[in-house]
C-alpha positions as a Markdown table, in Angstrom:
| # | Residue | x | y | z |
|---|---|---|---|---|
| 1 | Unk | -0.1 | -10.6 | -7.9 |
| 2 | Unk | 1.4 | -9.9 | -11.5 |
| 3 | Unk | -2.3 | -10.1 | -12.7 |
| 4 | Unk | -4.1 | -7.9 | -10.0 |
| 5 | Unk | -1.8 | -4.9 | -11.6 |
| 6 | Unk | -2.2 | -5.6 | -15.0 |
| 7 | Unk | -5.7 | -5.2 | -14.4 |
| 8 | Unk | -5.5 | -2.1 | -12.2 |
| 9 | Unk | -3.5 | -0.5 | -15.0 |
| 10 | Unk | -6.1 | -2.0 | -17.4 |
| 11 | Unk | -9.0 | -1.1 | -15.7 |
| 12 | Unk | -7.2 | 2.4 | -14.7 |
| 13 | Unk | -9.2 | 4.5 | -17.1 |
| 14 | Unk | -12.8 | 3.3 | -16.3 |
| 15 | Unk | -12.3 | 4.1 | -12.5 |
| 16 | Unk | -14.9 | 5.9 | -11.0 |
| 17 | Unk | -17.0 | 5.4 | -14.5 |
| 18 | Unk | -20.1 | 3.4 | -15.4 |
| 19 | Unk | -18.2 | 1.4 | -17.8 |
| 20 | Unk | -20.2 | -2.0 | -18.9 |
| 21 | Unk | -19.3 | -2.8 | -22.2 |
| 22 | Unk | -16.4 | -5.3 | -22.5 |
| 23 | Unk | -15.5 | -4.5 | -26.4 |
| 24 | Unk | -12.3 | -2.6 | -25.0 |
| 25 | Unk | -8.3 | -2.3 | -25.6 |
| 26 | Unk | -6.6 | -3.3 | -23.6 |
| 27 | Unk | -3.5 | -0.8 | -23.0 |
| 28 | Unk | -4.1 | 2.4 | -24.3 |
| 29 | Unk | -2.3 | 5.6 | -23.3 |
| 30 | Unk | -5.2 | 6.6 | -20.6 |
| 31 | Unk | -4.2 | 3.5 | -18.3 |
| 32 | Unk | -2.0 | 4.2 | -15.8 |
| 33 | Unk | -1.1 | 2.5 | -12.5 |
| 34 | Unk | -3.1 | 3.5 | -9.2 |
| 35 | Unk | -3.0 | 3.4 | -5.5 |
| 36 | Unk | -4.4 | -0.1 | -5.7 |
| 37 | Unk | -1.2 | -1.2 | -7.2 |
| 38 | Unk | 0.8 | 0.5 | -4.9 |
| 39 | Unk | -0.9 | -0.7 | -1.9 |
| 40 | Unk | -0.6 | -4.7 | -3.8 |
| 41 | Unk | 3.2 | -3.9 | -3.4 |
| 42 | Unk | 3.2 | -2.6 | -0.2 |
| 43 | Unk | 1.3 | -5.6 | 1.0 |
| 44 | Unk | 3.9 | -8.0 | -0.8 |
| 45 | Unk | 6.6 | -5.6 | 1.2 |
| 46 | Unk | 5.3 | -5.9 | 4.3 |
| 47 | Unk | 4.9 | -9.6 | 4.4 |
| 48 | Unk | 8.9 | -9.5 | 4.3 |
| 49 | Unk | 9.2 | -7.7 | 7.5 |
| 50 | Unk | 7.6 | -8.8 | 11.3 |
| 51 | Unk | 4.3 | -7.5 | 12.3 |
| 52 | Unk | 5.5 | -4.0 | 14.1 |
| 53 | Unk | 6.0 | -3.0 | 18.0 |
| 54 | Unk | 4.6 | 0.1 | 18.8 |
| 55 | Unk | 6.4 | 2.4 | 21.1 |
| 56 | Unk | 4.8 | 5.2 | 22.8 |
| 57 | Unk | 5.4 | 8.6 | 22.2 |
| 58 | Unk | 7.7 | 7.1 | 18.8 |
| 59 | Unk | 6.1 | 4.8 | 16.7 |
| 60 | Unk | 6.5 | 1.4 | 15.7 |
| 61 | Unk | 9.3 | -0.5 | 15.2 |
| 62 | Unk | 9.7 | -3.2 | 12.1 |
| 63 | Unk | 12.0 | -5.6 | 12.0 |
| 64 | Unk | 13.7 | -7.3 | 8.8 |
| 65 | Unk | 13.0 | -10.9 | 7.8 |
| 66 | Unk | 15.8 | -10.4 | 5.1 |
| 67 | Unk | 17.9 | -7.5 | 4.1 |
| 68 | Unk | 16.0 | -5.3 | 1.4 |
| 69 | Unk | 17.8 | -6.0 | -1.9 |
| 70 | Unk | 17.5 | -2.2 | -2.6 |
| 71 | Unk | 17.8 | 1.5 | -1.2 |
| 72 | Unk | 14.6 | 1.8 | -2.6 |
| 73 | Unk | 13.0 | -1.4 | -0.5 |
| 74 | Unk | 14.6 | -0.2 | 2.1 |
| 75 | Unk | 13.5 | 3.7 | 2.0 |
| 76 | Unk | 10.0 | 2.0 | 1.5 |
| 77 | Unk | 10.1 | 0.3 | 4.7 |
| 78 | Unk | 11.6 | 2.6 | 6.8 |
| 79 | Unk | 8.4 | 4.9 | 6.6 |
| 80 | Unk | 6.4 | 1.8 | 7.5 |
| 81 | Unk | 7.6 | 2.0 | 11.1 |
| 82 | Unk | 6.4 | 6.4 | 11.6 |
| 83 | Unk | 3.3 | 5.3 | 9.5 |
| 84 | Unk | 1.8 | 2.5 | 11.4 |
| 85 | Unk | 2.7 | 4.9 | 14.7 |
| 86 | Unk | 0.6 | 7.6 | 12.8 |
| 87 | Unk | -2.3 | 5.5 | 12.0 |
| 88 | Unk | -2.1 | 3.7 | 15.6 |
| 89 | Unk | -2.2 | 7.0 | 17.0 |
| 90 | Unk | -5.5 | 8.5 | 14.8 |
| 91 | Unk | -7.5 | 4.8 | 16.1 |
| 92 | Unk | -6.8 | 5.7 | 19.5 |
| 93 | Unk | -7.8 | 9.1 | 18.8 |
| 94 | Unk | -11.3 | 7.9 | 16.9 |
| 95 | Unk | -11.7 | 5.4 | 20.2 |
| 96 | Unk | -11.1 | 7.7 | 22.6 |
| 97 | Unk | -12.5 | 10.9 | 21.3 |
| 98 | Unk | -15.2 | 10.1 | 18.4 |
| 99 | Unk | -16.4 | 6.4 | 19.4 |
């Protein structure tokens, strides 16, 4: 995992470039970290918690497999449980409406 986001930051400056050449440096002041990371942490995150309940008309609920060792961990997964209820709700929405 520690390798995936060194080269997301790596790569971070020749996103959405034709970039072939591999005569580069490797950390300059252009790279920066991207969604991919973030979504690499999330994933590591969210293997710490059960797969989520949804509840009608609230969400889902997320239970702990260990107490976050953080505010910060924890902050992070409390949104998980409105977010999955938000993207559950737009797939029934594309099934119902669009499909």
């Amino acid at each position: 995992m520690i390798g995936a986001i060194i080269g997301d930051i790596v790569g971070s400056r020749f996103e959405f470039k034709n970039y072939r050449k591999k005569d580069f440096d490797l950390f300059t002041k252009d790279c920066k970290v991207t969604d991919d990371s973030i979504m690499t942490l999330a994933v590591a995150k969210s293997i710490m918690t059960t797969p989520a309940v949804f509840v009608p008309f609230v969400g889902a609920v997320i239970g702990m497999k260990e107490r976050p060792k953080s505010a910060k961990d924890e902050a992070f997964l409390a949104y998980m449980g409105p977010l999955f209820g938000l993207l559950a709700i737009f797939a029934c929405h594309f099934f119902v409406y669009v499909h």
